[in-house]
SELUM-702418 format. One record per residue (C-alpha): residue number from 1; residue in three letters; x negated, y negated, z. Coordinates in Angstrom, 3 decimals. Last residue first. Example, Ala and Ser with C-alpha at 12.3 -4.5 7.8 and 13.67 -1.06 7.14 Angstrom:
2
2 SER -13.670 1.060 7.140
1 ALA -12.300 4.500 7.800
! end
This chain:
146
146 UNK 149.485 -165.927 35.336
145 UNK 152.377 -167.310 36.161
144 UNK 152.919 -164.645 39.228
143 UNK 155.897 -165.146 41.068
142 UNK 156.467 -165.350 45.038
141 UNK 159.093 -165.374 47.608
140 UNK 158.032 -166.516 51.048
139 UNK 159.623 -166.182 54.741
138 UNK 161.138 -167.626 57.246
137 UNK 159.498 -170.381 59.332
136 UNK 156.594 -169.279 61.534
135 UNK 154.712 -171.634 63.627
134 UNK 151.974 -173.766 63.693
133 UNK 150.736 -174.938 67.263
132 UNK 146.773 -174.731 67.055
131 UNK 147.322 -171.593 69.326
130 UNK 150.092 -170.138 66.390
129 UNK 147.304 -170.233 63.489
128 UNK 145.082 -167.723 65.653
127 UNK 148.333 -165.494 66.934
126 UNK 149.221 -165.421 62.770
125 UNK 145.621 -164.008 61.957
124 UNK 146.746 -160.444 61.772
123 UNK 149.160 -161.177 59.034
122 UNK 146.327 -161.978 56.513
121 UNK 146.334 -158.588 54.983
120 UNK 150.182 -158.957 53.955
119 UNK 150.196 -162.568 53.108
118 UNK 150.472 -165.593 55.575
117 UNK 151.040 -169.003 53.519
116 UNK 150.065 -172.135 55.202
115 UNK 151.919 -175.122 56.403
114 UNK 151.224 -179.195 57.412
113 UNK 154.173 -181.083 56.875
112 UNK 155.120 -184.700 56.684
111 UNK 152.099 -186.030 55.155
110 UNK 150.833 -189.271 55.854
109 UNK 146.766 -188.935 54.756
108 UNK 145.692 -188.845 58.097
107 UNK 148.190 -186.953 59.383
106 UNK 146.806 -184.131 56.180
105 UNK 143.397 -184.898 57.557
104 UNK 143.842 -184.323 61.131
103 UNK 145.470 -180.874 60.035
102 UNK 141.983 -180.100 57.879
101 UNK 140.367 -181.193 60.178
100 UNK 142.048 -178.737 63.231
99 UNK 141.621 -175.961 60.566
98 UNK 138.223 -176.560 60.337
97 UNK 137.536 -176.850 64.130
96 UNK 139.532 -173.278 64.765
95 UNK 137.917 -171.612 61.949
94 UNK 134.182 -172.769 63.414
93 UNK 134.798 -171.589 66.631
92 UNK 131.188 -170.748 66.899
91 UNK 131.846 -166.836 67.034
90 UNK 131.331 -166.475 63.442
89 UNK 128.670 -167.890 61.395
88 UNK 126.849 -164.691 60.295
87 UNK 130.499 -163.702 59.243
86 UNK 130.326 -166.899 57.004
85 UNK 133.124 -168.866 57.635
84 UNK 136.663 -168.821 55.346
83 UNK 140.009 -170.787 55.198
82 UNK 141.433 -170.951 52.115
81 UNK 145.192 -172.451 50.840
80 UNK 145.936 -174.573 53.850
79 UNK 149.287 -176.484 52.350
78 UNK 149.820 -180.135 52.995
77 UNK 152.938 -181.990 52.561
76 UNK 153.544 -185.413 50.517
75 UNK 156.893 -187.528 50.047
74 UNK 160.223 -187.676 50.518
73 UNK 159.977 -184.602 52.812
72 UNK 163.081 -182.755 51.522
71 UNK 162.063 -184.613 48.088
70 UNK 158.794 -182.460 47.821
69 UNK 155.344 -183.733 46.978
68 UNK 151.810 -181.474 47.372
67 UNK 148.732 -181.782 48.951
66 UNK 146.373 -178.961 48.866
65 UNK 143.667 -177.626 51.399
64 UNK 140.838 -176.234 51.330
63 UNK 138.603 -174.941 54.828
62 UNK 135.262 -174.206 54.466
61 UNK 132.206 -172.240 56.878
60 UNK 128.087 -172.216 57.571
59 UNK 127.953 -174.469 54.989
58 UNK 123.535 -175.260 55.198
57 UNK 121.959 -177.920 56.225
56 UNK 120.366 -177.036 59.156
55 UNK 124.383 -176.610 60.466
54 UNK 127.609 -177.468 58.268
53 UNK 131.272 -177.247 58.420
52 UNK 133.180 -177.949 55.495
51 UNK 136.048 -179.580 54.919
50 UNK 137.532 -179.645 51.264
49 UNK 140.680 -181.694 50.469
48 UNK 143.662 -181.843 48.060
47 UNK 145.528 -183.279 45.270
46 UNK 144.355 -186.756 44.541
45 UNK 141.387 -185.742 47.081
44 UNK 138.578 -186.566 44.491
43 UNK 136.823 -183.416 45.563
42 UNK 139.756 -181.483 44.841
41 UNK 138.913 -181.689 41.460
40 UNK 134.697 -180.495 41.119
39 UNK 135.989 -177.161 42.958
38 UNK 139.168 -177.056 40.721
37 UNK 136.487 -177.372 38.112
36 UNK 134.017 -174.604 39.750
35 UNK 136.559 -172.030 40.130
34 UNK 137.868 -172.190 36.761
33 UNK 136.739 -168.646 35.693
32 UNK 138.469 -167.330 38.851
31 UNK 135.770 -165.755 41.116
30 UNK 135.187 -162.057 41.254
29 UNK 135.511 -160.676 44.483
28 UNK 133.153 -159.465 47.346
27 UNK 132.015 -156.393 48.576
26 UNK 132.635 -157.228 52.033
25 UNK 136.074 -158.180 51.691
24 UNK 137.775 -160.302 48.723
23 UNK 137.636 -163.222 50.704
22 UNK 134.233 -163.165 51.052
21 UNK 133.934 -164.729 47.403
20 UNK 135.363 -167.864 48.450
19 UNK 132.441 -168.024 50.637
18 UNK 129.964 -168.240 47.641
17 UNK 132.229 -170.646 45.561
16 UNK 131.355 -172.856 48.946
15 UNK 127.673 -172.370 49.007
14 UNK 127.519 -173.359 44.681
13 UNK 129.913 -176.553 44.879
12 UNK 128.249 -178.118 48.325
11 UNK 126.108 -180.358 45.969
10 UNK 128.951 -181.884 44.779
9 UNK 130.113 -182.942 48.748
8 UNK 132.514 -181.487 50.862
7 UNK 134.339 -183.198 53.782
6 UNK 132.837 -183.350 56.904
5 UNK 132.419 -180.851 59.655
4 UNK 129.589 -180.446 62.089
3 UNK 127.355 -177.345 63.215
2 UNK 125.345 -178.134 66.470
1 UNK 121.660 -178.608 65.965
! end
């Protein structure tokens, strides 16, 4: 059965705190301890949205997204914040279909701006973001809080 996407359930909790996990590389990364309730919070999509894509019942992939409210937009903009298949997964275009509901959502939804942050190891994906027609806008200045 082909995968499909739809957004993320409570039962999806445990398989997607799993692929946030690749994002630290092969060997993995510790989760944040409050992984689970930001989990359990974008579920109600006040402030954001999980897709997942899905095949024999299992998440084969995940994209998250937050929405967030600045006056140059008078309203709400979306910001991809993860984007991760299973490397067992990849090959089935699964990034490009996530990110593509993930944008549909954030129309969707109304908001003027859909963006993402590229860091220093994810600079190699820009060509990938560019052929669903994002494009780069200056640059970012950070600060730790925590």
């Amino acid at each position: 059965m082909p995968p499909t996407l739809r957004l993320a359930e409570p039962a999806d909790r445990g398989r997607c705190l799993e692929l946030l996990q690749l994002l630290g590389g092969p060997e993995g990364r510790a989760l944040p301890p409050n992984a689970a309730e930001t989990f359990d919070g974008l579920l109600s999509q006040q402030r954001g949205q999980i897709w997942v894509a899905e095949a024999d019942g299992r998440v084969l992939g995940m994209a998250t997204q937050s929405f967030n409210l600045a006056l140059r937009y008078g309203g709400e903009y979306a910001q991809l914040e993860e984007l991760i298949v299973d490397p067992a997964a990849r090959g089935l275009k699964l990034g490009g279909r996530l990110l593509e509901a993930a944008i549909a959502g954030a129309r969707a939804r109304g908001c003027a701006e859909f963006g993402l942050y590229l860091l220093p190891w994810t600079e190699h994906n820009q060509p990938f973001y560019e052929k669903y027609g994002l494009e780069r806008v200056g640059s970012e200045l950070r600060m730790r809080l925590r």
